[in-house]
N, C-alpha and C positions, 0 to 999 in steps of 0.2 A: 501453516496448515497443521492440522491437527487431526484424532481421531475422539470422539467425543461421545458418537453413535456408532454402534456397531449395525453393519448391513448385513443381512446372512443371503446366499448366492440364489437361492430359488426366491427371493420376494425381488432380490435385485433384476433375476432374470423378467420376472413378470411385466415390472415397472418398464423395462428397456420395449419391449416390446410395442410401446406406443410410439418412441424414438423413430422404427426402422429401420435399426441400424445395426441388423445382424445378431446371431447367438452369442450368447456371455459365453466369451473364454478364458477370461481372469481378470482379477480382482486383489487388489494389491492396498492398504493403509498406506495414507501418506504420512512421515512422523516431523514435520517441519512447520512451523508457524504457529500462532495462539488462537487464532479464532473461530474457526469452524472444523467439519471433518471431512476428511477429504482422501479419494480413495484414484488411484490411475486402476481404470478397466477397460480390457482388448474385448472387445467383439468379431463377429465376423467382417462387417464391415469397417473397424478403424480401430485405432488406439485414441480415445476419451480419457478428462477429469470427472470422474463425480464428484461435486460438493454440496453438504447439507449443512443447513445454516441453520446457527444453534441459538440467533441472537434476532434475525432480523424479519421486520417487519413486511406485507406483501408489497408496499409504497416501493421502498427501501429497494429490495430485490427486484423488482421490478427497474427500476431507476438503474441500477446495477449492469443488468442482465441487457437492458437497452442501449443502453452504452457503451458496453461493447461490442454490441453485434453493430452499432452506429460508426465503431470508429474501425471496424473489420471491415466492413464493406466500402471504405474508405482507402482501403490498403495499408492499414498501420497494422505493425506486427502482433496482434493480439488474440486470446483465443476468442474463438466462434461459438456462441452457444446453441444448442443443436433445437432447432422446436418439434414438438411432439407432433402428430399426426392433426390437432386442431389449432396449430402454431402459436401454443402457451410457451413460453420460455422455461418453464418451473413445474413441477409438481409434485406431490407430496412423496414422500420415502421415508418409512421406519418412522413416521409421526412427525419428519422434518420439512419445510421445504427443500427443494434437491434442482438439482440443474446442471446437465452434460453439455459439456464446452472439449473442442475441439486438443488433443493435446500437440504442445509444438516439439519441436526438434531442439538440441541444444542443453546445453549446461549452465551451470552459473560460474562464475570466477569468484576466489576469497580473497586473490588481493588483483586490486586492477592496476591498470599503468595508465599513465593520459590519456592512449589513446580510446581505452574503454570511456574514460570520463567526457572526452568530446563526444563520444559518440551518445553518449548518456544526455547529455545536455540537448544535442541534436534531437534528440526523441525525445527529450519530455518538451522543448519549445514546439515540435513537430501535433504530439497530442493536443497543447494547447490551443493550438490553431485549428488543426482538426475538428476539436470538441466545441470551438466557439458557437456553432448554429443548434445543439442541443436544444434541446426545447424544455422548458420548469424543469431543471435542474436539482437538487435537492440541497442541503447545507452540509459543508465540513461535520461528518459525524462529530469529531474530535476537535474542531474548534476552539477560537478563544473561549465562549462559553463554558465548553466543556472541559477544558484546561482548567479555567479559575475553579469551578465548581466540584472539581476531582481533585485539583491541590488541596481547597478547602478542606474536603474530606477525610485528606490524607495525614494531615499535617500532624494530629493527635497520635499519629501509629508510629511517629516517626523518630528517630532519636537526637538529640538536641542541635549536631550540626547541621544533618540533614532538615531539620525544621527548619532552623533560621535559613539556610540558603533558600528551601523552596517559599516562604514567607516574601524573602526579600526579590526573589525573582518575581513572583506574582506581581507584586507590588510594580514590579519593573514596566511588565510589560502591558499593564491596566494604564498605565501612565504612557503610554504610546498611542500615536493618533497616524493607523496605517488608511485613513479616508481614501486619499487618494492614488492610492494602489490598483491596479489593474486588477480585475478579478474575473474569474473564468472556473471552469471544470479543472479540478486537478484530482492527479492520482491520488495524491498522499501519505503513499506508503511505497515508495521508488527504490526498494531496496536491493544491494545485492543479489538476495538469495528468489528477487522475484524479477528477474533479467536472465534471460535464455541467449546462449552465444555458439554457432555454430565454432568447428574444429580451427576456421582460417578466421577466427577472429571477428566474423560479425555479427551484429545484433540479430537474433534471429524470433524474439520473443517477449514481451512484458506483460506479468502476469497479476494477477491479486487486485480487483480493482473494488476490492468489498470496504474499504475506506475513500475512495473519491469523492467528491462533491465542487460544490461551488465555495471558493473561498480567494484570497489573494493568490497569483500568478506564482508570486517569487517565494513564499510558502514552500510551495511543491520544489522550487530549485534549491530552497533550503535544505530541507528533508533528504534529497540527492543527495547534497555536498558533504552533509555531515555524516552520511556513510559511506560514498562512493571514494572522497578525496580524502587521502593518508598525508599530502606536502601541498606545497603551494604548486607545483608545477599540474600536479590534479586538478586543483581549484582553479586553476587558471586555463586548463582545457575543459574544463564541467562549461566556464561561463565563457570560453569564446565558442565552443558547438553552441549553445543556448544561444548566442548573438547572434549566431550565421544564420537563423531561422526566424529568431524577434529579437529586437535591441531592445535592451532595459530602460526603461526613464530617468527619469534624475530623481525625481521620486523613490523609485525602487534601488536605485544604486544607495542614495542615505539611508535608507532605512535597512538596506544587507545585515550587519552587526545584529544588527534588532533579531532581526527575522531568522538569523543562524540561530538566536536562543532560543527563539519562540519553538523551532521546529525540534532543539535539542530537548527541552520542557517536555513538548509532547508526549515522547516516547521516552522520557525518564517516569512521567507519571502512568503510562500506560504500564509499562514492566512494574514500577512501584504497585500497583494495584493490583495486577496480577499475581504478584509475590504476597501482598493482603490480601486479597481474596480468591484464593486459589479455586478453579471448578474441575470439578471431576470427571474422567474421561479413561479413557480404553490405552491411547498413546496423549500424550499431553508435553508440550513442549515450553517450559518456562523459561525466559530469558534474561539471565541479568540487569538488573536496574545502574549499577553501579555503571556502565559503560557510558551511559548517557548524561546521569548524574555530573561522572568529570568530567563529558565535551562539554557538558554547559558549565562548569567552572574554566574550564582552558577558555571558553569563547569570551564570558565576563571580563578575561585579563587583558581581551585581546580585540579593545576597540576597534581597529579593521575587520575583525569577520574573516581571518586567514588563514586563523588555524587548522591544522589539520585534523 
């Protein structure tokens, strides 16, 4: 999260007022994440997220905003988003779309221990089961497509070792045939810093669902592992919680290795790009490229997929 747009407190209060949800009492910049702007605001009636979206389309938000009031009412831990008075999910603020979602309780952890990681796996197999009956879904923003097409891009900005690796991984994972991979709604962005945990240790919260879409299953547990699990003894609680709710195929167990990279790729070229084309903003949070860069060199070496 990010601040990108600045909201001033009388045009904020206005816009609330369709909500019903009490008089604006604060108003607070979130200064965490890349892609939108995003503000925590108390009302009379509750403690809310605002976020305006600096990037996405009404389809898109829409698709977003539906999804998780879908898997809310479901009872998974996720925020609520509030409908206005003619129960739109969304509408316009400071020239952006905008949308108040419920905020939850809870912290994040910076470094987890297994039992964070089982619990992790439990909830994202738990989502995916969940989200199965979603109805036209939309695609991985960030996809294969979009990977190959943003390497390509990149590759020219890049310096010589950096090119040849992202060259030769492209190349890697164009030559992969994930066909027969279970595919579903996934989060896609399962990170630490978007996992809420009450005081005694439970999950209390999973947040950011502005990259999810329809894509492979084991994607989404990829993307997990490579931030949640520090040793094997992580990795190996990430995918027995994941099993205790869906077992893997044999399909998707072979293809694990693969898909650690695919998902370490990702988000080496998301921050890479980020750091190329930097956008401007009130608070702006840039993320090193280099962290992901070397999980996907450590996963290369590491035929099993067990790296930490």
């Amino acid at each position: 999260m990010s601040v990108y747009t600045a909201v001033g407190r009388q045009e904020l209060a206005a816009w609330l007022r369709s909500f019903k949800v009490g008089e604006l009492v604060d108003l607070a910049g979130i200064a965490a994440g890349v892609e939108n702007s995003n503000y925590f605001v108390g009302t009379g009636g509750g403690r809310w997220v605002l976020t305006l979206f600096e990037r996405l389309q009404a389809a898109e938000l829409d698709f977003y905003l539906r999804l998780m009031a879908h898997l809310a009412a479901r009872g998974f831990p996720c925020p609520q988003p509030r409908p206005d008075d003619s129960g739109a999910l969304w509408r316009p603020l400071a020239g952006k779309p905008a949308a108040l979602v419920t905020r939850l309780e809870g912290a994040g952890v910076d470094t987890p221990g297994p039992e964070h990681c089982r619990a992790i796996g439990a909830t994202l197999a738990r989502l995916h089961r969940l989200a199965a009956d979603f109805p036209a879904p939309l695609p991985n923003p960030r996809g294969a497509a979009w990977r190959q097409a943003t390497g390509l891009r990149l590759q020219p900005l890049l310096p010589p070792a950096e090119h040849a690796l992202l060259a030769d991984e492209l190349a890697f994972q164009a030559a992969q045939d994930f066909g027969s991979l279970p595919r579903g709604v996934i989060h896609a962005d399962l990170f630490r810093d978007n996992v809420l945990w009450t005081a005694d240790g439970r999950l209390s919260g999973v947040l950011d669902f502005y990259f999810a879409g329809e894509d492979w299953l084991l994607f989404d547990l990829a993307v997990a592992a490579n931030d949640w699990c520090f040793d094997a003894a992580g990795l190996a609680a990430l995918l027995a919680g994941y099993a205790g709710e869906r077992s893997l195929t044999a399909a998707e167990t072979a293809a694990w290795p693969a898909m650690r990279r695919a998902a370490a790729l990702r988000f080496w070229l998301s921050r890479l790009d980020d750091r190329h084309h930097p956008r401007p903003g009130e608070v702006v949070t840039v993320k090193d490229p280099a962290h992901f860069g070397n999980l996907l060199e450590r996963l290369r070496l590491a035929p099993g997929g067990t790296a930490g």
